[in-house]
N, C-alpha and C positions, 0 to 999 in steps of 0.2 A: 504493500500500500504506500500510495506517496504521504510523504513526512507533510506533516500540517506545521505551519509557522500561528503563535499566538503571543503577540509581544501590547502592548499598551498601545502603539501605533501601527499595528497591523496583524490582520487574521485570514491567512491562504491555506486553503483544502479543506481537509473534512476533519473536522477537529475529534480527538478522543479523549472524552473527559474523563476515564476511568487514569488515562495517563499525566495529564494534565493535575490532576489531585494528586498522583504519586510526585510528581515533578515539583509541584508550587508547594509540596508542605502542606496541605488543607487538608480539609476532614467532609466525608461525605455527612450530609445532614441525614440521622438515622432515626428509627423509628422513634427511640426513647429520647430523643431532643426534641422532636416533633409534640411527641406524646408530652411533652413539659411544658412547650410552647403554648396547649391547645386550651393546659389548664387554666392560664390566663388569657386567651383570647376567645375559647372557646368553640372556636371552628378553624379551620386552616383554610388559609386562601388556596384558590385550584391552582398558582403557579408555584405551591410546596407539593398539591397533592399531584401535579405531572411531572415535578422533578425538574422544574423549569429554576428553581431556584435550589439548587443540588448538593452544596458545601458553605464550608464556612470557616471560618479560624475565631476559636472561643467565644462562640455564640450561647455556649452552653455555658459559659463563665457569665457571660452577661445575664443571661436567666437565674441564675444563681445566687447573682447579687440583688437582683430586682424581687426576690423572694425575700432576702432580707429586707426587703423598704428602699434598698439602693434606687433611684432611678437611672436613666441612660439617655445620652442625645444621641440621636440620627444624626449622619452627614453623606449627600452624595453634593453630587456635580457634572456638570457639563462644559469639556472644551470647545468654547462658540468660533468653528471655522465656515459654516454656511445652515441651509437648513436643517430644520427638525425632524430626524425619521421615526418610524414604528418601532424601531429597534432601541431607541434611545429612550422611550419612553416607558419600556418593560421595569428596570431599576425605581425609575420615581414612581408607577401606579402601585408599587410593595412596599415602596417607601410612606405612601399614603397611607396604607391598608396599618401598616406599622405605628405611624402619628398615632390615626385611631384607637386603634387598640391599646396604646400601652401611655397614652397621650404624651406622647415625646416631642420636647423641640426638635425641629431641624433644620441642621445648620446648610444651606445650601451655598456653595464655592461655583461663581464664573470663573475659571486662568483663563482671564482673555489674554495672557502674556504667552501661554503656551502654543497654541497653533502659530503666533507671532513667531518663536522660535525655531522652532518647528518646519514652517514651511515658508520658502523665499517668495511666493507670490501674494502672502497678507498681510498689509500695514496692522498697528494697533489700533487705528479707526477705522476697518474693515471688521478686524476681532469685536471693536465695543459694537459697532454696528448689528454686528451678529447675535452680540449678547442680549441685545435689547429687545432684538426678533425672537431668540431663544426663549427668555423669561417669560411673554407670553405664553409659551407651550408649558411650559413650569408652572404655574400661576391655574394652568386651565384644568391640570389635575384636580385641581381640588384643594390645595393645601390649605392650613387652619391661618390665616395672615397674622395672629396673634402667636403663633408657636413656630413659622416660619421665619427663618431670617435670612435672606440671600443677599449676597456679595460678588462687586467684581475685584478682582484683586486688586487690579491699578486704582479702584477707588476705594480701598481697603487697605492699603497696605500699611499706614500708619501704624493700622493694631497688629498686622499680622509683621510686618518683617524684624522687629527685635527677634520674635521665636523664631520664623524660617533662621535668621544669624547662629541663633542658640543650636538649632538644629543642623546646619549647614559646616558647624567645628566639628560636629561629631563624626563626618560622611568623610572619607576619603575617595580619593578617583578611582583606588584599586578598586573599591567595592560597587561606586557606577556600572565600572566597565565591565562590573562580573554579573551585577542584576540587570540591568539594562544591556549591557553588549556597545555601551559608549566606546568609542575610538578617539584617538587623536583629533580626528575632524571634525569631532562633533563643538558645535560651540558654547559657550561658557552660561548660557540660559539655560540651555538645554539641560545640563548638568543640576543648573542649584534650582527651578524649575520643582522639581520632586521634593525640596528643603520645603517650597510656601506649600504645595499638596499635604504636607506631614501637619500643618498648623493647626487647620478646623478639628482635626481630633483631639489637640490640647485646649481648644477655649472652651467646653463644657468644664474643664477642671479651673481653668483662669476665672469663667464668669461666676461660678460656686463657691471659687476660694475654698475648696476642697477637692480631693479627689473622685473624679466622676465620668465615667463610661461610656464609651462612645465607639456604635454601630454601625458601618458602614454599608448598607447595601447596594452595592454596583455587578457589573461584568464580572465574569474571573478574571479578564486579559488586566485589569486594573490592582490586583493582588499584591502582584511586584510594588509596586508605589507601598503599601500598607506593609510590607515584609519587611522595607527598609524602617518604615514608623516603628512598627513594634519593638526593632529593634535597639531603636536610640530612644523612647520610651522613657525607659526604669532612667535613663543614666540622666534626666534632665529632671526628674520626680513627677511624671507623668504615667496614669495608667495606659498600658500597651491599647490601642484598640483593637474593635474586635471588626469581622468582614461575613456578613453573608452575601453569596455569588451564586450568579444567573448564567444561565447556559446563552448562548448568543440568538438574536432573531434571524433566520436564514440569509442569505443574498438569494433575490428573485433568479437568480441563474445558480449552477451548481454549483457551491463549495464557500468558504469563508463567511462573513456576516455583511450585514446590510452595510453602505458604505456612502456619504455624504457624496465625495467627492468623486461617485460613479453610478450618476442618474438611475441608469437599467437593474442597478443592483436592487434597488431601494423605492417603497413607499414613503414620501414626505405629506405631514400633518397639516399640508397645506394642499394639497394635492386634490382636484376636482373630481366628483363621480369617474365621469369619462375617461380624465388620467387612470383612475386606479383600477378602471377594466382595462384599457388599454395596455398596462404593464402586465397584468395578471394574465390574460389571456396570450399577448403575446410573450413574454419573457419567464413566467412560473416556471422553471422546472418540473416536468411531470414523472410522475410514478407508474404511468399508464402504457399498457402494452403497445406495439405498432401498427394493430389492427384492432376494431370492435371487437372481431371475433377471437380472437387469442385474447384482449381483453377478459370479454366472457367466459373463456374455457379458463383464462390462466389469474385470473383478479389481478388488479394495481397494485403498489407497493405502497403503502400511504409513507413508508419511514423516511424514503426519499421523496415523496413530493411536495413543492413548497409551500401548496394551497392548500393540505392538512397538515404542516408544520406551522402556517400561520393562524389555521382554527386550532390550535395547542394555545397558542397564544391569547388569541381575542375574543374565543366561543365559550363563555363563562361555562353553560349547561353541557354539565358533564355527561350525562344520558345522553344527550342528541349526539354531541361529539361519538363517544362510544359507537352511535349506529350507525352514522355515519364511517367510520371506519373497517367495522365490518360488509356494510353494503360496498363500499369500496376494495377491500383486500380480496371481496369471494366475485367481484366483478360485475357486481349488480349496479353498481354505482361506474358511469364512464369521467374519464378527466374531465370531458367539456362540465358536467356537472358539477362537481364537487367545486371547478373554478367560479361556477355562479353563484354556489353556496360561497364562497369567498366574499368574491368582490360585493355581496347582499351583506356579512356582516362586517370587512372594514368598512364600506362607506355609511355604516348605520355608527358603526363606532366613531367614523371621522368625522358626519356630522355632527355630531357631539361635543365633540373636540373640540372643532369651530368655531359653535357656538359661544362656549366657552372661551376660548381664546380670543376672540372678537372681545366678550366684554371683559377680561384681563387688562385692556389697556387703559381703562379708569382706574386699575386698583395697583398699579405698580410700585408705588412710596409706600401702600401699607407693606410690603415686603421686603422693602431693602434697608441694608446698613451702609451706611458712608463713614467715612474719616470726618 
């Protein structure tokens, strides 16, 4: 099988996550964390119960503590280099689910400095631009504006760069270049870049003036970033934080994840009805045989197709799902089909979205931190 690449900045072929948990140090999420979790929420959301959300690094510590009376802050984030896809918004609709339940702040991080870095064709008034259009998509989840706090770094940084400093003594280049794969040529943002990432997990302990916990839920490719945190952690008197990790939303063509900067790969939350038949139909990946009739004799493969990888995602009802797969694996179900079932529940989901995100742009100061 070809070797999958899965780094922070990019994800080629067909990823294995049973290797990827061996490789990154994590821990599959297992029944008896699950079964801990349920006690305080009481139900499990469907992307624990499809494995969509599959590992974690001391998740189980965090529950532990919040048994004792501990509380915990959330923190994800989004680097703003263009628009907002399906795939990026798997991480925050768990993040929501999480606020709720266990009514937690969250700390939400723009690095508009990062893709700046990163890539030689975006100014940082390209990135803020981005961020601005980003936060809408953030804002249309749902978050609570009172227990939400978002930030872009460059307009943040007062509070955060004493820590990235504190944090950035402890990091040497050998250890860059051994988690990240940094070279010689990489440039000096690049590098200290992952010091301001380490920050939002220390201000639940800064703003408490005590020691206080802190969850991350994102991607696995994201991990690396947190494996350096946890690391330098203890040595600044900060608890390590903790990470639970999503399996990635497919690329509409075969192999790696959805991708901002490659249209066909990827539905964006902006995206019109019409677009999003248009991509589905044309560019899905199918699981379906090369005729109806070997279809029928031989049924589709739903594991490979990306319009039942993307009802894992967004088809809440789990019964329907279910029969839907089996009318598809035994062949009763043809590709053109299951594609209509698709493109029926994103754009019932995008329009929603929209909705929402339209009226987000009155409410964007109740959400942000400045300097």
């Amino acid at each position: 099988m070809k070797e999958f690449v899965v780094t922070p900045w990019e994800v080629k072929g067909k990823v294995d996550y049973e290797k990827l948990v061996r490789n990154f140090g994590i821990e599959l999420l297992d029944e008896r964390i699950l079964a801990q979790l349920k006690k305080h929420t009481g139900e499990l959301h469907y992307f624990l119960e499809r494995k969509i959300f599959f590992a974690h690094k001391y998740f189980d510590l965090i529950l532990k503590e919040f048994e004792k009376g501990n509380k915990f802050y959330l923190y994800t984030g989004r680097a703003p280099a263009g628009p907002v896809h399906l795939g990026h918004l798997v991480p925050w609709i768990f993040a929501k689910w999480l606020q709720d339940k266990f009514n937690s702040i969250l700390i939400f991080q723009i690095p508009d400095e990062e893709k700046f870095f990163f890539k030689d064709d975006l100014s940082l008034e390209d990135t803020k631009k981005w961020a601005y259009e980003n936060i809408l998509d953030i804002i249309a989840i749902g978050f609570d504006p009172k227990k939400t706090k978002i930030f872009l770094d460059t307009e943040y940084a007062g509070h955060l760069y004493k820590y990235a400093c504190m944090v950035a003594k402890k990091v040497t280049l050998s250890t860059t270049k051994a988690l990240f794969g940094f070279k010689d040529s990489n440039n000096l943002g690049e590098i200290f870049y992952t010091c301001m990432q380490s920050v939002p997990a220390f201000l639940p302990t800064i703003w408490e003036k005590k020691p206080t916990n802190c969850l991350i839920p994102c991607a696995v490719d994201q991990d690396v970033h947190f494996r350096l945190t946890r690391d330098i952690a203890p040595k600044l008197g900060f608890p390590k934080p903790a990470t639970i990790l999503c399996k990635f939303l497919p690329s509409l063509t075969q192999g790696g994840k959805m991708s901002t900067s490659v249209e066909n790969t990827a539905i964006f939350t902006t995206d019109t009805p019409e677009k999003v038949r248009t991509k589905i139909i044309k560019y899905a990946f199918s699981g379906g045989r090369k005729t109806v009739k070997e279809h029928r004799k031989k049924g589709g493969i739903p594991e490979i197709d990306v319009s039942y990888q993307y009802l894992t995602f967004f088809l809440e009802d789990t019964k329907k799902l279910k029969q839907i797969y089996e009318d598809y694996k035994s062949g009763k179900m043809l590709t053109g089909e299951l594609k209509e079932i698709t493109i029926e529940v994103l754009n019932k989901f995008l329009q929603e979205h929209q909705k929402r995100r339209e009226r987000a742009k009155e409410k964007i100061e109740e959400f942000m931190l400045r300097d």
